[in-house]
ZADO-1210 file (C-alpha; in nm, 4 decimals, padded with zeros to 6 digits):
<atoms>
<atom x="-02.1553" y="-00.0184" z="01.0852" code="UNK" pos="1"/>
<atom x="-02.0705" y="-00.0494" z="00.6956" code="UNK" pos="2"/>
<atom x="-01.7654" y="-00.2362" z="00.6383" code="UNK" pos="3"/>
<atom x="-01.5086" y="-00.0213" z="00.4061" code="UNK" pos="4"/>
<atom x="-01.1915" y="-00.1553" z="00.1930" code="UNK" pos="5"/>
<atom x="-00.8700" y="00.0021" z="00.1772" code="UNK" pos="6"/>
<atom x="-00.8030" y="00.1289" z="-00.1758" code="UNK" pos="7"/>
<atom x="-00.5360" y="00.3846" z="-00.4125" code="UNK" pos="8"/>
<atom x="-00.6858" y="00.7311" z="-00.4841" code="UNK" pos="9"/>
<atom x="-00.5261" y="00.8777" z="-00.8029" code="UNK" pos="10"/>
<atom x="-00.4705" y="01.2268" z="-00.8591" code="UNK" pos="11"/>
<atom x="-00.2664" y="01.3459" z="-01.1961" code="UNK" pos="12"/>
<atom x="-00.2384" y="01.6975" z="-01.2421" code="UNK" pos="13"/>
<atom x="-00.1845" y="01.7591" z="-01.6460" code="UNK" pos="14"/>
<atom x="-00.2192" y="01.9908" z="-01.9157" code="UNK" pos="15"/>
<atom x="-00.5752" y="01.9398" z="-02.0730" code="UNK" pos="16"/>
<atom x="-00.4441" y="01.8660" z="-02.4266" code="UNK" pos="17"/>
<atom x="-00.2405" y="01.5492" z="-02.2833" code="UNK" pos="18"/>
<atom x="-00.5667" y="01.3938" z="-02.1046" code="UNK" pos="19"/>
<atom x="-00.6227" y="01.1647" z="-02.4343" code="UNK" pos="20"/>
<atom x="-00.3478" y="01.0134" z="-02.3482" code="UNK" pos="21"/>
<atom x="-00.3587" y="01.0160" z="-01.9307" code="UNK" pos="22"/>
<atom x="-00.7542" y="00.8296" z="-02.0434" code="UNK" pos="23"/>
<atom x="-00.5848" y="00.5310" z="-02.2451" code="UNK" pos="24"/>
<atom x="-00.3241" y="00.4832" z="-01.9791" code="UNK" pos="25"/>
<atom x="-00.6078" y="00.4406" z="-01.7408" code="UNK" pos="26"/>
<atom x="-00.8273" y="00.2207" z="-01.9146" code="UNK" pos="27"/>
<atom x="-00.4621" y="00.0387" z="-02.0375" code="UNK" pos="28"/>
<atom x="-00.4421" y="-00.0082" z="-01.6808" code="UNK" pos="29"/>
<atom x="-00.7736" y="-00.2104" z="-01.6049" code="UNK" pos="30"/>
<atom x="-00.9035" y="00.0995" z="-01.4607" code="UNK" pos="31"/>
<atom x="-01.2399" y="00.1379" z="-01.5456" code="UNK" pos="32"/>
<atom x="-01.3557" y="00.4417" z="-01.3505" code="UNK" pos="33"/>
<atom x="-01.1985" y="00.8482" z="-01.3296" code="UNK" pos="34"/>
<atom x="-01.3549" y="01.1805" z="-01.3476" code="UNK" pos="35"/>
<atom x="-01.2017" y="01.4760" z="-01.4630" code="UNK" pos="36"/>
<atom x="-01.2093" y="01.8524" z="-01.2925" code="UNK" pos="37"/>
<atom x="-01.1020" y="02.1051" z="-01.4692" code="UNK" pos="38"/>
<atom x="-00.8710" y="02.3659" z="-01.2475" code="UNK" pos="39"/>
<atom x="-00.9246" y="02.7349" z="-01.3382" code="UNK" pos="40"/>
<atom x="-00.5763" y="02.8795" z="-01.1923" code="UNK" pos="41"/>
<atom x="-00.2758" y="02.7087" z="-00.9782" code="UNK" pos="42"/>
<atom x="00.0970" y="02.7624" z="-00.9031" code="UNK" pos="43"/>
<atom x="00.3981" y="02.6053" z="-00.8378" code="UNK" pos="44"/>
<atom x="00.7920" y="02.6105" z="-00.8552" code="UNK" pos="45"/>
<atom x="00.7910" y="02.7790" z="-01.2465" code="UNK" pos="46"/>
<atom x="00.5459" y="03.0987" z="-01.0923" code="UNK" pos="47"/>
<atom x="00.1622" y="03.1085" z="-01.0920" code="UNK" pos="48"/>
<atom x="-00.0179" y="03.0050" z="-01.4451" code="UNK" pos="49"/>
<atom x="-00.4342" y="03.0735" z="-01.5370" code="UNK" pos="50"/>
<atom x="-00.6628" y="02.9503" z="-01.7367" code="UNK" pos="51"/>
<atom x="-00.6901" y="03.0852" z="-02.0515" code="UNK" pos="52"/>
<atom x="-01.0648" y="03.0482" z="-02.2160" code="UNK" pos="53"/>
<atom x="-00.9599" y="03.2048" z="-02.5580" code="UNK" pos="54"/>
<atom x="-00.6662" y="03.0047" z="-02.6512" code="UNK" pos="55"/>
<atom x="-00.6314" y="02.7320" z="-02.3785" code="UNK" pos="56"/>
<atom x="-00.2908" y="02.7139" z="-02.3780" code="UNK" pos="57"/>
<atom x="-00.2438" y="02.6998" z="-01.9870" code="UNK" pos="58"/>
<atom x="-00.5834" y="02.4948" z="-01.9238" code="UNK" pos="59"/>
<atom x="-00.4843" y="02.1927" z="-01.6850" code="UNK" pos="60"/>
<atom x="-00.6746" y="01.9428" z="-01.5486" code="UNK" pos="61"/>
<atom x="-00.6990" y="01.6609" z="-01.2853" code="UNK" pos="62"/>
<atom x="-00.7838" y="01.3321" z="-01.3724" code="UNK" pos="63"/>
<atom x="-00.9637" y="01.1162" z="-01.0147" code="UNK" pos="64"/>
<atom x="-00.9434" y="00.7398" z="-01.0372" code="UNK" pos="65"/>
<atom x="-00.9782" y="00.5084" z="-00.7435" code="UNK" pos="66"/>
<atom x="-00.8115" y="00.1619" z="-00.7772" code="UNK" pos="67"/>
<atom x="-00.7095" y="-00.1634" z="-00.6218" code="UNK" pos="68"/>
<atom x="-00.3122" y="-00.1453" z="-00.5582" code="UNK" pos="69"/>
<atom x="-00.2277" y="-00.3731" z="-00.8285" code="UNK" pos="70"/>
<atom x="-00.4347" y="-00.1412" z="-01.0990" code="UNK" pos="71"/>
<atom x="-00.2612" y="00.1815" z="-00.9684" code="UNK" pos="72"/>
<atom x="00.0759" y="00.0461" z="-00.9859" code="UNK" pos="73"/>
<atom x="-00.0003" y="-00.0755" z="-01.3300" code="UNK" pos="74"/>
<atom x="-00.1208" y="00.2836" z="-01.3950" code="UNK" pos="75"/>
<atom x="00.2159" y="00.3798" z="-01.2217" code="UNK" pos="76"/>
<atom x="00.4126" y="00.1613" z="-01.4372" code="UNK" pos="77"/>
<atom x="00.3059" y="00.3405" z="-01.7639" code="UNK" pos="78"/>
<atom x="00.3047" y="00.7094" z="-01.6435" code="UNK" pos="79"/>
<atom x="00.6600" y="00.7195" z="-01.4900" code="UNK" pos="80"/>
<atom x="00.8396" y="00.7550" z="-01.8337" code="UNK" pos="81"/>
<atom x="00.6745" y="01.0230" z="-01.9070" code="UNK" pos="82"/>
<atom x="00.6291" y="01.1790" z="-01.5575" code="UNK" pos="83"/>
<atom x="00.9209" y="01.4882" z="-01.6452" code="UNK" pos="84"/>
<atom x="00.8507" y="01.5439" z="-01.9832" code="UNK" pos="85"/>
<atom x="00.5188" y="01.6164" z="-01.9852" code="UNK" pos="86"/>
<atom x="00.5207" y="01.7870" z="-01.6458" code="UNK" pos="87"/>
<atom x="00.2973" y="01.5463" z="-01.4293" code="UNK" pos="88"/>
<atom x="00.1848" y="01.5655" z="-01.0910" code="UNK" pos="89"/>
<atom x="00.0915" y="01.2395" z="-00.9977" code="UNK" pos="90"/>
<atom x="-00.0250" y="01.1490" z="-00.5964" code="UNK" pos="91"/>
<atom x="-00.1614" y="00.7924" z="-00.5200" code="UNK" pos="92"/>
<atom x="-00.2819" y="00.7747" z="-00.1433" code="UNK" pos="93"/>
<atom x="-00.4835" y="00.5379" z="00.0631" code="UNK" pos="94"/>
<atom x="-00.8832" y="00.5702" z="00.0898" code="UNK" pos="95"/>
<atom x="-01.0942" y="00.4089" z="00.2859" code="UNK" pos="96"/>
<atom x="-01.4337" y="00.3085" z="00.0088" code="UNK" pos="97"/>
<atom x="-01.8016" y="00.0897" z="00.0545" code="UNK" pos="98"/>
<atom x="-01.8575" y="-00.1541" z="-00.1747" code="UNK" pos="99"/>
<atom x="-01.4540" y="-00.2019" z="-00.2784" code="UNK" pos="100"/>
<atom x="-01.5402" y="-00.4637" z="-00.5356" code="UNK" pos="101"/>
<atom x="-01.6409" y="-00.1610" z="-00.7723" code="UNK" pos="102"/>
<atom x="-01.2660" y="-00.0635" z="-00.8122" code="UNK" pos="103"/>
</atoms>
């Protein structure tokens, strides 16, 4: 049986033109791993938004970053401020990963 570590899965839901930003937070963080996925459509408490391909005004993303505790708090530490203002959805959540020395 492979032996698995516990560690923090990242998810932050944010409007493509902030993800600059959401990056050097990351890497500020020690976190030296993320994908992004773009998300075509969504909804939540302000109605239902799209993606717009002409003007891009609605496009939001998720940013996917797996981390040891102390590197998502750090991560946690910076985003918080701005968490309201610029409309965040951040989740952090246990995963079990193989070869945990990578993150």
């Amino acid at each position: 049986m492979v032996d698995t570590v516990v560690r923090k899965r990242i998810e932050i839901l944010v409007d493509t033109p902030l993800m600059p930003i959401i990056i050097n937070m990351i890497k500020s963080a020690g976190i030296s791993g993320w994908s992004v996925i773009h998300v075509d459509s969504g909804g939540g408490r302000d109605g239902e938004w799209q993606h717009d391909d002409v003007t891009g005004a609605a496009a939001k993303s998720i940013l996917l970053a797996i981390a040891s505790d102390e590197k998502a708090q750090a991560l946690i530490d910076r985003i918080e401020p701005i968490l309201e203002t610029h409309r965040l959805l951040l989740t952090v959540g246990n995963v079990q990963v193989i070869r945990g020395d990578k993150f």
